[in-house]
Biopython code that builds the backbone (N, CA, C, O; Angstrom):
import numpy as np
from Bio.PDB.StructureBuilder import StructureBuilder

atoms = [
    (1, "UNK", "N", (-5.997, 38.743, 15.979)),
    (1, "UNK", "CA", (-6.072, 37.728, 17.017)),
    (1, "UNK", "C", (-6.800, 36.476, 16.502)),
    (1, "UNK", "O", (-6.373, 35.326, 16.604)),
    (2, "UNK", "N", (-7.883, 36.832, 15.971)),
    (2, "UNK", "CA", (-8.147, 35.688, 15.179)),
    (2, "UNK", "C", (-7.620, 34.569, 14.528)),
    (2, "UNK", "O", (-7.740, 33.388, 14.852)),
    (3, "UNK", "N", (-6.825, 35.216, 13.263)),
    (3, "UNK", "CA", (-6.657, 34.864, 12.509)),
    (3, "UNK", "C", (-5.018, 33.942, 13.075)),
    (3, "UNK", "O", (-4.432, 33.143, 12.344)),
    (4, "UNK", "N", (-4.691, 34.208, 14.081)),
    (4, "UNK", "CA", (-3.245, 33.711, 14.786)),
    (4, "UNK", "C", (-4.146, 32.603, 15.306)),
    (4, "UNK", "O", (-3.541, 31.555, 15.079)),
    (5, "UNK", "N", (-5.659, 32.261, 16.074)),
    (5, "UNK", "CA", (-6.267, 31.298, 16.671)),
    (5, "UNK", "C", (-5.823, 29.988, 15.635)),
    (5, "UNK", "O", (-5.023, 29.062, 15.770)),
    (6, "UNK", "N", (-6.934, 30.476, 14.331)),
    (6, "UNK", "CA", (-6.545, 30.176, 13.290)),
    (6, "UNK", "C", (-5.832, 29.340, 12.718)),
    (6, "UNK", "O", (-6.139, 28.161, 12.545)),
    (7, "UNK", "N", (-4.905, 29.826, 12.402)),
    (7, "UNK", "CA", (-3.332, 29.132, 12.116)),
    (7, "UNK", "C", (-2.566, 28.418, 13.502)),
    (7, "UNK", "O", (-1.923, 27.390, 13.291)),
    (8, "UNK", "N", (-2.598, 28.680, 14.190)),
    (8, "UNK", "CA", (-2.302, 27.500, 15.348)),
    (8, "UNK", "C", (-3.625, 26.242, 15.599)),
    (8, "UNK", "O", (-3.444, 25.100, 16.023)),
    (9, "UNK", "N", (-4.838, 26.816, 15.226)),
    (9, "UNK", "CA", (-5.587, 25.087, 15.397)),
    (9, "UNK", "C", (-5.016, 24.643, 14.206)),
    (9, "UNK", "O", (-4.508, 23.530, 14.333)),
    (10, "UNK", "N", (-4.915, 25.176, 12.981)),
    (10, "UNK", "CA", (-4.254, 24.619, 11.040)),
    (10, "UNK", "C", (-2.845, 24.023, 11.759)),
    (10, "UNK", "O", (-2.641, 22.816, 11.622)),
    (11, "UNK", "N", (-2.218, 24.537, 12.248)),
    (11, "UNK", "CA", (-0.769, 24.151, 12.623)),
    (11, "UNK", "C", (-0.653, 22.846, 13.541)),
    (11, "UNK", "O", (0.232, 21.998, 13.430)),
    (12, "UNK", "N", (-1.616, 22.834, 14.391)),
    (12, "UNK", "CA", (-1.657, 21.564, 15.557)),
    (12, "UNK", "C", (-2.227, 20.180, 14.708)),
    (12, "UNK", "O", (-1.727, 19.081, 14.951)),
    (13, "UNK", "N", (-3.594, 20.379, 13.435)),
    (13, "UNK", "CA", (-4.073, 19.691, 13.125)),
    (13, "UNK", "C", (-3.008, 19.209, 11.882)),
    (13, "UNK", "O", (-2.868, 18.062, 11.459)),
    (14, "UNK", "N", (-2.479, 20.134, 11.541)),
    (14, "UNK", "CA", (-1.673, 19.593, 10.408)),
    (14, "UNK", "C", (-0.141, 18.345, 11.008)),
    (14, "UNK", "O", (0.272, 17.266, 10.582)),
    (15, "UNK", "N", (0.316, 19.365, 12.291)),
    (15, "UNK", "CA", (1.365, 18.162, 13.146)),
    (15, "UNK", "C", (1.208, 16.988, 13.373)),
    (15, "UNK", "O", (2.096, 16.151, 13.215)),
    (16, "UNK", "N", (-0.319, 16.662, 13.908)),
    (16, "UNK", "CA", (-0.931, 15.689, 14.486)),
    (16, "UNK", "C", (-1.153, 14.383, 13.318)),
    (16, "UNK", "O", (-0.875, 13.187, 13.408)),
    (17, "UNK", "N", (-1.871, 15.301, 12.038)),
    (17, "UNK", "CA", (-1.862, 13.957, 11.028)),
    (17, "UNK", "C", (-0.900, 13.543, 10.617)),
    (17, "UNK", "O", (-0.883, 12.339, 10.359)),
    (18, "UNK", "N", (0.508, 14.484, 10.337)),
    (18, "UNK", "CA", (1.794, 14.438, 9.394)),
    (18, "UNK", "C", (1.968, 13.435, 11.108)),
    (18, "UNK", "O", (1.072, 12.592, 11.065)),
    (19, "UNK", "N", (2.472, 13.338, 11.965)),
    (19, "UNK", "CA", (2.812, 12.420, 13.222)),
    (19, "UNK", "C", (2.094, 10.989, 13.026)),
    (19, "UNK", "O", (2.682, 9.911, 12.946)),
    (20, "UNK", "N", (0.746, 11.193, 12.968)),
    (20, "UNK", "CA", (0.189, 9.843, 12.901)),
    (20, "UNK", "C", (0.666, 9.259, 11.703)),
    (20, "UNK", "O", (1.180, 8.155, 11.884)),
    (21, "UNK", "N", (0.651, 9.674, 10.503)),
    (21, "UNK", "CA", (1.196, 9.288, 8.802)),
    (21, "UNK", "C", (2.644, 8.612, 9.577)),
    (21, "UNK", "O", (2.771, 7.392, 9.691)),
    (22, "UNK", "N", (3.535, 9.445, 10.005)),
    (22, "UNK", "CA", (4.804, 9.167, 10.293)),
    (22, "UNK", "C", (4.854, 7.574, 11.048)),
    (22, "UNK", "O", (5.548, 6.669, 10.586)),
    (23, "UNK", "N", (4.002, 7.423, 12.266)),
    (23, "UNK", "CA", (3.874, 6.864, 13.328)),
    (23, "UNK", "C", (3.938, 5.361, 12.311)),
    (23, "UNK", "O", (4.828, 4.517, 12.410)),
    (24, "UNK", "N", (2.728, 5.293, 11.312)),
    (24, "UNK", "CA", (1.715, 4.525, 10.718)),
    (24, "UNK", "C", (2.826, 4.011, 9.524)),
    (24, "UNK", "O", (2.718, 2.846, 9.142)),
    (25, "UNK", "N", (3.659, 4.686, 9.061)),
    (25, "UNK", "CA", (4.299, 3.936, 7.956)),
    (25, "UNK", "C", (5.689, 2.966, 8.785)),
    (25, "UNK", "O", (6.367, 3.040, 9.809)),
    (26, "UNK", "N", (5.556, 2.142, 7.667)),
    (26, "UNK", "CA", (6.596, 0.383, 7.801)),
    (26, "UNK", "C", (8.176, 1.574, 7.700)),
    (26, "UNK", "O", (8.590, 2.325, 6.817)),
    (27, "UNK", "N", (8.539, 1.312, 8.721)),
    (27, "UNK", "CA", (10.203, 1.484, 8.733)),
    (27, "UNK", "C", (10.919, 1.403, 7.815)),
    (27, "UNK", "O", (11.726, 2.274, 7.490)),
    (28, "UNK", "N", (10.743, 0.363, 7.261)),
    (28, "UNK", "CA", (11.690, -0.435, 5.829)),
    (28, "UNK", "C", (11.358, 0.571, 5.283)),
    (28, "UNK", "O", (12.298, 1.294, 5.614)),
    (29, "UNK", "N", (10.421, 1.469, 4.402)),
    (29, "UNK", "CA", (9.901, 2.006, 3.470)),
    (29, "UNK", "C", (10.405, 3.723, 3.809)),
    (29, "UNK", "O", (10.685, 4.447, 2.854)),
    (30, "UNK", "N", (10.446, 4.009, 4.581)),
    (30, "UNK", "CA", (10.882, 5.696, 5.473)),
    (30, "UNK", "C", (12.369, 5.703, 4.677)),
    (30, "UNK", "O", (13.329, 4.932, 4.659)),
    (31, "UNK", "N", (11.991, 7.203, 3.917)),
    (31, "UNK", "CA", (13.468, 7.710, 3.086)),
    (31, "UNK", "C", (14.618, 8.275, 4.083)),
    (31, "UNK", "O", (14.366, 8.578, 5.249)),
    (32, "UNK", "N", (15.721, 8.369, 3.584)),
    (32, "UNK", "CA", (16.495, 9.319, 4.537)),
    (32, "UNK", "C", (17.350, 8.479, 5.961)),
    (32, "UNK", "O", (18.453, 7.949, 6.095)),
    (33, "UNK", "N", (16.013, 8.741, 6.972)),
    (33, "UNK", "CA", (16.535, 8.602, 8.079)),
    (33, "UNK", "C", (15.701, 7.507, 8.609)),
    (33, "UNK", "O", (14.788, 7.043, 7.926)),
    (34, "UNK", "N", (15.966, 7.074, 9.789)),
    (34, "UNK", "CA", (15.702, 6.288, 10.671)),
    (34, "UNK", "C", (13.849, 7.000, 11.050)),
    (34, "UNK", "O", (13.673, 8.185, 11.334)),
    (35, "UNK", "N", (12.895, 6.144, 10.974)),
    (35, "UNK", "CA", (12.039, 6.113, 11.590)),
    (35, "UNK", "C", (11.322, 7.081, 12.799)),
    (35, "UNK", "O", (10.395, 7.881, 12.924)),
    (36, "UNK", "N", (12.716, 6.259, 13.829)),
    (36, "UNK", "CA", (12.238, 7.207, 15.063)),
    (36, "UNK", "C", (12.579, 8.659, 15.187)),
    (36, "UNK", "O", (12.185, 9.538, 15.954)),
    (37, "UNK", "N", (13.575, 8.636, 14.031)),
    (37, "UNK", "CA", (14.656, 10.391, 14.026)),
    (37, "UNK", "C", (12.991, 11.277, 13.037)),
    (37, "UNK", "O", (12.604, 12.338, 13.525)),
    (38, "UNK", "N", (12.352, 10.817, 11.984)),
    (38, "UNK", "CA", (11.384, 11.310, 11.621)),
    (38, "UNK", "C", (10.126, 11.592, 12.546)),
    (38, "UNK", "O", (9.502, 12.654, 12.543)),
    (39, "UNK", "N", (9.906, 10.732, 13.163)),
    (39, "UNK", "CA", (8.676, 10.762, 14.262)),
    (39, "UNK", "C", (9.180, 12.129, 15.093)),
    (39, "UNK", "O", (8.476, 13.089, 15.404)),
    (40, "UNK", "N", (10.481, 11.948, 15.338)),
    (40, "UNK", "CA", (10.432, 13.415, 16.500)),
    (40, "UNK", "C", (10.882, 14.675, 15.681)),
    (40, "UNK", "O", (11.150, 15.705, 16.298)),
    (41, "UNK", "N", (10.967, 14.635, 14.439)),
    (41, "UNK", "CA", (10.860, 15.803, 13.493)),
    (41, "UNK", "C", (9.684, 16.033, 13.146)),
    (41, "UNK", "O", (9.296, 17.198, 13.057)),
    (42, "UNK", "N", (8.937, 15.069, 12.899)),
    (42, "UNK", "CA", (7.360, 15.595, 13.132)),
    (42, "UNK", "C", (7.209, 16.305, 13.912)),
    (42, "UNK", "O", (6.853, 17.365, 13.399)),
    (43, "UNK", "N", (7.312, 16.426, 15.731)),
    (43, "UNK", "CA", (6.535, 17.079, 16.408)),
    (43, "UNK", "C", (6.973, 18.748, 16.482)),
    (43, "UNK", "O", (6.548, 19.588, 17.275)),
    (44, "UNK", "N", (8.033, 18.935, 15.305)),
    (44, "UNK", "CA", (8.300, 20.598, 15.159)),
    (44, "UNK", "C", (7.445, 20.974, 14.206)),
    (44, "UNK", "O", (7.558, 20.457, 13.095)),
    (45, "UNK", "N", (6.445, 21.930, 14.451)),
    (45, "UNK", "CA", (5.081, 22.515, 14.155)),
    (45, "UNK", "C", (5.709, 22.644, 12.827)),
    (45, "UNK", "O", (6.883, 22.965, 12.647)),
    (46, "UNK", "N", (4.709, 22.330, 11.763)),
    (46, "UNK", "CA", (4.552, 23.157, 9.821)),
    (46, "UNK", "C", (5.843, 22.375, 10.004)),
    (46, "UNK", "O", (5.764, 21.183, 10.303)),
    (47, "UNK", "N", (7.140, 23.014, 9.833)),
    (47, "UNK", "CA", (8.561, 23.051, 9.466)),
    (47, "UNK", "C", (8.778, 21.168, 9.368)),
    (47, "UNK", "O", (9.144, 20.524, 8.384)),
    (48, "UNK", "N", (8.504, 20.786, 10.384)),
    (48, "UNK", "CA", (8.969, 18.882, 10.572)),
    (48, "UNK", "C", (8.030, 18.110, 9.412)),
    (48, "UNK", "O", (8.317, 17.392, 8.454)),
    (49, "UNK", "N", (6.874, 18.569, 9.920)),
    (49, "UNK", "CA", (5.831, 17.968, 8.915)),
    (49, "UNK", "C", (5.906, 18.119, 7.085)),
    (49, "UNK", "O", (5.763, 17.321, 6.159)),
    (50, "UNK", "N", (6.171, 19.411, 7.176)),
    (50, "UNK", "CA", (6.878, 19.352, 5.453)),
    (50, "UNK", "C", (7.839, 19.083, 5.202)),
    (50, "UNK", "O", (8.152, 19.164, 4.014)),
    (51, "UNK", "N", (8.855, 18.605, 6.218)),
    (51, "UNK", "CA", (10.159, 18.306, 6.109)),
    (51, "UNK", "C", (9.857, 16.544, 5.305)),
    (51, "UNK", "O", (10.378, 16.133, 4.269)),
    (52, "UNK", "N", (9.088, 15.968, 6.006)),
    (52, "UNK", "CA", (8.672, 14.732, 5.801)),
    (52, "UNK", "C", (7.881, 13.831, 4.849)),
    (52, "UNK", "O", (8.137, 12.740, 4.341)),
    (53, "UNK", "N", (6.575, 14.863, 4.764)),
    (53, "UNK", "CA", (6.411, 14.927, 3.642)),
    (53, "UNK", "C", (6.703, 15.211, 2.198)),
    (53, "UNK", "O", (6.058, 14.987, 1.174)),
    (54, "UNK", "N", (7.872, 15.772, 2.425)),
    (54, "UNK", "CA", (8.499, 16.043, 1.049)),
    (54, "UNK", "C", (9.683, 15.650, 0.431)),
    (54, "UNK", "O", (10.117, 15.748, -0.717)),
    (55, "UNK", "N", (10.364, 14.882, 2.134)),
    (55, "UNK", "CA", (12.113, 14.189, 1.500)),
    (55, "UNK", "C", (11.359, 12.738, 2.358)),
    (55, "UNK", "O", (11.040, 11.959, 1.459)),
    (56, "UNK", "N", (11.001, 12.165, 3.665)),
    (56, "UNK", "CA", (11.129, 11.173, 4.209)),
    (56, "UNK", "C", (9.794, 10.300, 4.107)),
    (56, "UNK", "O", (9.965, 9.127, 4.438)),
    (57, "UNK", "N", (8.771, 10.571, 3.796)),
    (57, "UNK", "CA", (7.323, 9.880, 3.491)),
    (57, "UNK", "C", (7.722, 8.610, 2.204)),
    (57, "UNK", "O", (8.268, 8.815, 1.120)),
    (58, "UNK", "N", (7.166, 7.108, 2.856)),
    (58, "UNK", "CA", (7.655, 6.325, 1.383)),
    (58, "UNK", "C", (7.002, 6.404, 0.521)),
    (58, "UNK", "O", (5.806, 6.379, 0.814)),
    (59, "UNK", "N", (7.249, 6.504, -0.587)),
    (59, "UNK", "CA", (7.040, 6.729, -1.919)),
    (59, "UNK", "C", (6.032, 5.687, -2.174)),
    (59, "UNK", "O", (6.099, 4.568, -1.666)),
    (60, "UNK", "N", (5.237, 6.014, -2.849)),
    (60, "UNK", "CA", (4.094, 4.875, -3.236)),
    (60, "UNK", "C", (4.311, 3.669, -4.116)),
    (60, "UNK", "O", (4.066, 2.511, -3.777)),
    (61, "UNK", "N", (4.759, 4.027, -5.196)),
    (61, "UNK", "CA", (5.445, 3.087, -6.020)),
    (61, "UNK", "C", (5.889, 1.731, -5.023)),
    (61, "UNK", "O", (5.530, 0.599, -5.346)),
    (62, "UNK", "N", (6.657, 1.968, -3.856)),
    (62, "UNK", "CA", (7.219, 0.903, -3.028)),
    (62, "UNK", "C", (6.475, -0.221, -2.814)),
    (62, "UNK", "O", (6.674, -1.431, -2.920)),
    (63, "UNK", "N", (5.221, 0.748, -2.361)),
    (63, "UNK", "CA", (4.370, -0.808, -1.543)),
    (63, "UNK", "C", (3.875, -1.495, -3.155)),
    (63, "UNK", "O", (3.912, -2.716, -3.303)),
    (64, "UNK", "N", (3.592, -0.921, -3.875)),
    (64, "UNK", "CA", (3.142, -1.956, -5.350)),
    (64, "UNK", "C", (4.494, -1.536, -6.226)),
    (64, "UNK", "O", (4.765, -0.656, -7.043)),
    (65, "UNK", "N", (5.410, -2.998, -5.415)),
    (65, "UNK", "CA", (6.359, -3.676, -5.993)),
    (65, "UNK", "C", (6.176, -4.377, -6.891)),
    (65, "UNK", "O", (6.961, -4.450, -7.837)),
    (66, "UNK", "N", (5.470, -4.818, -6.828)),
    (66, "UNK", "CA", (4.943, -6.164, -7.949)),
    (66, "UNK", "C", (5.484, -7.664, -7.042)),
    (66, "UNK", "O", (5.504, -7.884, -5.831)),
    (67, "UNK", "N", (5.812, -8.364, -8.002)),
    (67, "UNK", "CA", (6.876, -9.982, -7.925)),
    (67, "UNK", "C", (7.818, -9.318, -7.244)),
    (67, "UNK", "O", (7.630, -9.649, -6.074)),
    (68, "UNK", "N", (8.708, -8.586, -7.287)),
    (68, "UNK", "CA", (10.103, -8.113, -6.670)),
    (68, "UNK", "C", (9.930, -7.477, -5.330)),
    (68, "UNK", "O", (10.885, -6.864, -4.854)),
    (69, "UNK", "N", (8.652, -7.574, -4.588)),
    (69, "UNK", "CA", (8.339, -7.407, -3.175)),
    (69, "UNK", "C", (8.803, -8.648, -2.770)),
    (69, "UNK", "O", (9.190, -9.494, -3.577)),
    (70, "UNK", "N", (8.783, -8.882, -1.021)),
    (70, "UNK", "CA", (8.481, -10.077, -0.198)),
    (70, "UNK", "C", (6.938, -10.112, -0.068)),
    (70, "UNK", "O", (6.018, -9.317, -0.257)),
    (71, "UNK", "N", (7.083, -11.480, 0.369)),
    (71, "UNK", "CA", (5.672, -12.310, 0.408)),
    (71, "UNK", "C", (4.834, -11.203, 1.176)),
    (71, "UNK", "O", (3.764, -10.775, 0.743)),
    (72, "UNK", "N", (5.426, -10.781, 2.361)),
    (72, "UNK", "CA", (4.321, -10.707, 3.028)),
    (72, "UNK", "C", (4.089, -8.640, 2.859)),
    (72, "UNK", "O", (3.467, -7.932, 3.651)),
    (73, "UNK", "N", (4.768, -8.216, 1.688)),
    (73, "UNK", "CA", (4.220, -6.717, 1.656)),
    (73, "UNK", "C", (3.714, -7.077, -0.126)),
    (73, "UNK", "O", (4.106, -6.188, -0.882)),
    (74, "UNK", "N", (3.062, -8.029, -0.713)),
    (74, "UNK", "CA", (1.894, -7.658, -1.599)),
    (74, "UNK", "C", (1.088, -7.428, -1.333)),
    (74, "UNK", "O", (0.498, -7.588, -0.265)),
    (75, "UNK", "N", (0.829, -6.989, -2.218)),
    (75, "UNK", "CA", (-0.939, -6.394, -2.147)),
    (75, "UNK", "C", (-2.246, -7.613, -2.929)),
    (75, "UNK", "O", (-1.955, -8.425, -3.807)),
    (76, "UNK", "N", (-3.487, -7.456, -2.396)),
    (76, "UNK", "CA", (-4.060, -8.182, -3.033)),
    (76, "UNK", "C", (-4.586, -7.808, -4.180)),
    (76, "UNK", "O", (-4.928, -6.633, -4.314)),
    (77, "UNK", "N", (-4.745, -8.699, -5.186)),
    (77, "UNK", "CA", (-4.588, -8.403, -6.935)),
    (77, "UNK", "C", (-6.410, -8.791, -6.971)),
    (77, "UNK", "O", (-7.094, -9.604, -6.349)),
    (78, "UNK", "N", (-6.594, -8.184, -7.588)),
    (78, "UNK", "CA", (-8.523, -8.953, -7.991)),
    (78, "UNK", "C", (-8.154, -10.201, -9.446)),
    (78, "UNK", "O", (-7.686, -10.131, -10.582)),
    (79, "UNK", "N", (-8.565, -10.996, -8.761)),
    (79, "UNK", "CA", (-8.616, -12.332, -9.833)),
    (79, "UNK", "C", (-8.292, -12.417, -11.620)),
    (79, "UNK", "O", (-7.750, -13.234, -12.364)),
    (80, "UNK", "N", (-8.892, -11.222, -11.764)),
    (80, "UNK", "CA", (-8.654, -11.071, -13.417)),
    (80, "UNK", "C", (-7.343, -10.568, -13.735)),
    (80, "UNK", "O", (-6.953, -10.676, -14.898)),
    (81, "UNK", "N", (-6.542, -9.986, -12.785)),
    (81, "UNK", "CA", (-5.361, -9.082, -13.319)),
    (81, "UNK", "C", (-4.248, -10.552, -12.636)),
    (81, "UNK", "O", (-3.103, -10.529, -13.088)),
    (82, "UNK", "N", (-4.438, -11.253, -12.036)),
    (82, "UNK", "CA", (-3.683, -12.229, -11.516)),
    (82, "UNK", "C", (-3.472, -13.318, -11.987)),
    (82, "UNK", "O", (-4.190, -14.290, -11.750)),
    (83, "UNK", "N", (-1.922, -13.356, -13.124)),
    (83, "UNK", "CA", (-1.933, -14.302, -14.125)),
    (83, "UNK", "C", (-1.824, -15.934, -13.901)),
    (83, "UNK", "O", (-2.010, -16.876, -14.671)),
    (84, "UNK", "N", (-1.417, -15.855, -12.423)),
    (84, "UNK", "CA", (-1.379, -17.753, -12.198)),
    (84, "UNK", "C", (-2.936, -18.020, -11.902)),
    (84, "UNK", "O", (-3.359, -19.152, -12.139)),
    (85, "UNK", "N", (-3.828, -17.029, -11.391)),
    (85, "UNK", "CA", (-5.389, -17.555, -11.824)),
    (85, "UNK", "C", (-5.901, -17.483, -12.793)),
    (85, "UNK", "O", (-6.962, -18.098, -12.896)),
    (86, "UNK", "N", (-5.544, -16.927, -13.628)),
    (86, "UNK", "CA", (-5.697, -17.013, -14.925)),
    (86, "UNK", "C", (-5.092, -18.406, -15.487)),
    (86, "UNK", "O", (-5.794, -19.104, -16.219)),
    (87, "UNK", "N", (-4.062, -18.715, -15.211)),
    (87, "UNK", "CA", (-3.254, -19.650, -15.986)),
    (87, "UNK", "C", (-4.100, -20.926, -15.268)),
    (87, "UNK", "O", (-4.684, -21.715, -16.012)),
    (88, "UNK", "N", (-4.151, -21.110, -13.785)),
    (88, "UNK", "CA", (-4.798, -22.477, -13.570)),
    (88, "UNK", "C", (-6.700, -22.222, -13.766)),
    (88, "UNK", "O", (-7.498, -23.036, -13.300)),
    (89, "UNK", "N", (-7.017, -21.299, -14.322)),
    (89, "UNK", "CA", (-8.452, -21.258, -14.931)),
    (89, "UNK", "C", (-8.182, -21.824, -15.954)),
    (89, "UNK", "O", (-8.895, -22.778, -16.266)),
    (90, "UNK", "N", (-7.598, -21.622, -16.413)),
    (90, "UNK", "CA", (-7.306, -21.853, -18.374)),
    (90, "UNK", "C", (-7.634, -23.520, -18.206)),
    (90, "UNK", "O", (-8.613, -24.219, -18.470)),
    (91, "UNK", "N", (-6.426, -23.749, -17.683)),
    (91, "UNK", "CA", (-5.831, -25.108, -17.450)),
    (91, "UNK", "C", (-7.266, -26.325, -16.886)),
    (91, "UNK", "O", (-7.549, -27.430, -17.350)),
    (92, "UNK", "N", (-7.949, -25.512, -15.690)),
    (92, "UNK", "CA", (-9.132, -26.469, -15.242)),
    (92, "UNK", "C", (-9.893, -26.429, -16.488)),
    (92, "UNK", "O", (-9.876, -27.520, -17.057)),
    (93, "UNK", "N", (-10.772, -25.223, -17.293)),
    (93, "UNK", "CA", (-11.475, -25.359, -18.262)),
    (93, "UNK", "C", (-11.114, -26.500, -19.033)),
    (93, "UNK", "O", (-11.981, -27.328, -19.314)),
    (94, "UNK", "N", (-9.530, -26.687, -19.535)),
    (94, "UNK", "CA", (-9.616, -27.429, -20.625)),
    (94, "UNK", "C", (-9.742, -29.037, -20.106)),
    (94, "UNK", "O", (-10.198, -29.990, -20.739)),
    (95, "UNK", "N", (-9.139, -29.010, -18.632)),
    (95, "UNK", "CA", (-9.617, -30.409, -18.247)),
    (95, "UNK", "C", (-11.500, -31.043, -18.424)),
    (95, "UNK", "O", (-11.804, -32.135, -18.906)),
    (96, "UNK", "N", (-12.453, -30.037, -17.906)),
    (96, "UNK", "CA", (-13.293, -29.963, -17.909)),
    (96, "UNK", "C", (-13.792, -30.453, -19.039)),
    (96, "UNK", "O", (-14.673, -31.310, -19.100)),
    (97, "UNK", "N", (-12.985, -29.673, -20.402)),
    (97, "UNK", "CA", (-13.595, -29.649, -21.701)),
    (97, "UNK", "C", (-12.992, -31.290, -22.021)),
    (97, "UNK", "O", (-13.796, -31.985, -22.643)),
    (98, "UNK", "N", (-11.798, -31.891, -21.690)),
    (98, "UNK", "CA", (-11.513, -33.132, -22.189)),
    (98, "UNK", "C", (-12.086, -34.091, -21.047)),
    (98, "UNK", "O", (-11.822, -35.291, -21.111)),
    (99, "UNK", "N", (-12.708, -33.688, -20.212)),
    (99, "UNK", "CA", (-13.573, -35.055, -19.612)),
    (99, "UNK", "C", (-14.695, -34.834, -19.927)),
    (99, "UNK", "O", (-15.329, -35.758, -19.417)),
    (100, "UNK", "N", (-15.683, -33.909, -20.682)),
    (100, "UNK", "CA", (-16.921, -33.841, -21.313)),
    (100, "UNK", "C", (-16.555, -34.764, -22.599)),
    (100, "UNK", "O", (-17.286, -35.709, -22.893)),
    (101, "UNK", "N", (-15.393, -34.451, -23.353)),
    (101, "UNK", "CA", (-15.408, -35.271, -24.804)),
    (101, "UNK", "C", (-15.234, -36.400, -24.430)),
    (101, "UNK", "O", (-15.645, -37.312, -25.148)),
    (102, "UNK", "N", (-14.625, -36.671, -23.294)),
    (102, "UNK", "CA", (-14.492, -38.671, -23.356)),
    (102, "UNK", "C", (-15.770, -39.503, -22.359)),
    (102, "UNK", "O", (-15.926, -40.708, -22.158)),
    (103, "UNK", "N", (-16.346, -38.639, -21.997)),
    (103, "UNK", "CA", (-17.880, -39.016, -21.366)),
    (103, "UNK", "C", (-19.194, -37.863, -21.939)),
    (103, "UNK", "O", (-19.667, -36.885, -21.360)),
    (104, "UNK", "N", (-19.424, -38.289, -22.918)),
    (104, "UNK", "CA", (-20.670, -37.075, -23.417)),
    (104, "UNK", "C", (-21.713, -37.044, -22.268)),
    (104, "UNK", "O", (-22.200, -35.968, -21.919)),
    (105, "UNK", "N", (-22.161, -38.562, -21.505)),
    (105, "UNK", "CA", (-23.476, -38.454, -21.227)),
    (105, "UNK", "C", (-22.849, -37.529, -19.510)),
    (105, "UNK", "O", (-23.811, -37.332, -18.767)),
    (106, "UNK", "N", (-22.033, -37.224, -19.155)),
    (106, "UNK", "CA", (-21.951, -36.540, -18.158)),
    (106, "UNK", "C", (-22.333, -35.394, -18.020)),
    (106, "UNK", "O", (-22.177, -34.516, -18.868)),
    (107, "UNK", "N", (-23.127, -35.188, -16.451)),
    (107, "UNK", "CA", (-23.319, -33.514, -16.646)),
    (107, "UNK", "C", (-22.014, -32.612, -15.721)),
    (107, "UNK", "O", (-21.229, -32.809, -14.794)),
    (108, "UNK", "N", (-22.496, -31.302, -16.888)),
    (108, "UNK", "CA", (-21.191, -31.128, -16.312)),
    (108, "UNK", "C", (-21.670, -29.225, -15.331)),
    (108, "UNK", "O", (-22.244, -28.231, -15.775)),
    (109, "UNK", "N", (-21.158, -29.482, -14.141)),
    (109, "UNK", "CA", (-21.399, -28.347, -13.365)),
    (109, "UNK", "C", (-21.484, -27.005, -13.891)),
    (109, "UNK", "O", (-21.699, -26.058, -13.134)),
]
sb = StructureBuilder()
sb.init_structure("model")
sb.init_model(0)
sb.init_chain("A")
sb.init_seg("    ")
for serial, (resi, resn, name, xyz) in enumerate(atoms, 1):
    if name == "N":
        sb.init_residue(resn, " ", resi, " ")
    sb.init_atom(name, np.array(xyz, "f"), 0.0, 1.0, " ", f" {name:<3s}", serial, name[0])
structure = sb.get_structure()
């Protein structure tokens, strides 16, 4: 008797997150089927939830598309790995460096 308690709270808690995961992911990205056809395969206990997790959950790779995403599903890059800040760093330094050589007595920030 226990051990049936058990496995039905494991079974409810496991539906509930695999549902919210389901609920929570971008449409565009959901394998297979339609969105809403996954959400209500979720709510069949164990069976829906691994169904989903294992053929209809999007694949990670997706959301870090790189350049070949749309604008508005990148991700944010930290400054050093992000080559057009890199490229207009480069670019200000050397301005910097050719208005120090044609004004020595300037200070420079």
């Amino acid at each position: 008797m226990r051990y049936t308690i058990f496995a039905s709270v494991i079974a409810i808690i496991f539906t509930i997150f695999v549902l919210v995961f389901a609920i929570s992911a971008d449409r565009r990205e959901v394998r297979l089927l339609p969105k809403a056809v996954w959400v209500l395969i979720c709510l069949i206990p164990v069976a829906g939830g691994l169904l989903y997790l294992t053929v209809g959950r999007p694949i990670a790779d997706a959301a870090q598309a790189g350049p070949t995403a749309a604008a508005g599903n990148r991700k944010t890059m930290a400054p050093d790995d992000d080559p057009k800040f890199l490229r207009d760093l480069a670019e200000r330094i050397k301005r910097q460096q050719r208005e120090a050589d044609q004004d020595p007595d300037a200070k420079t920030e």
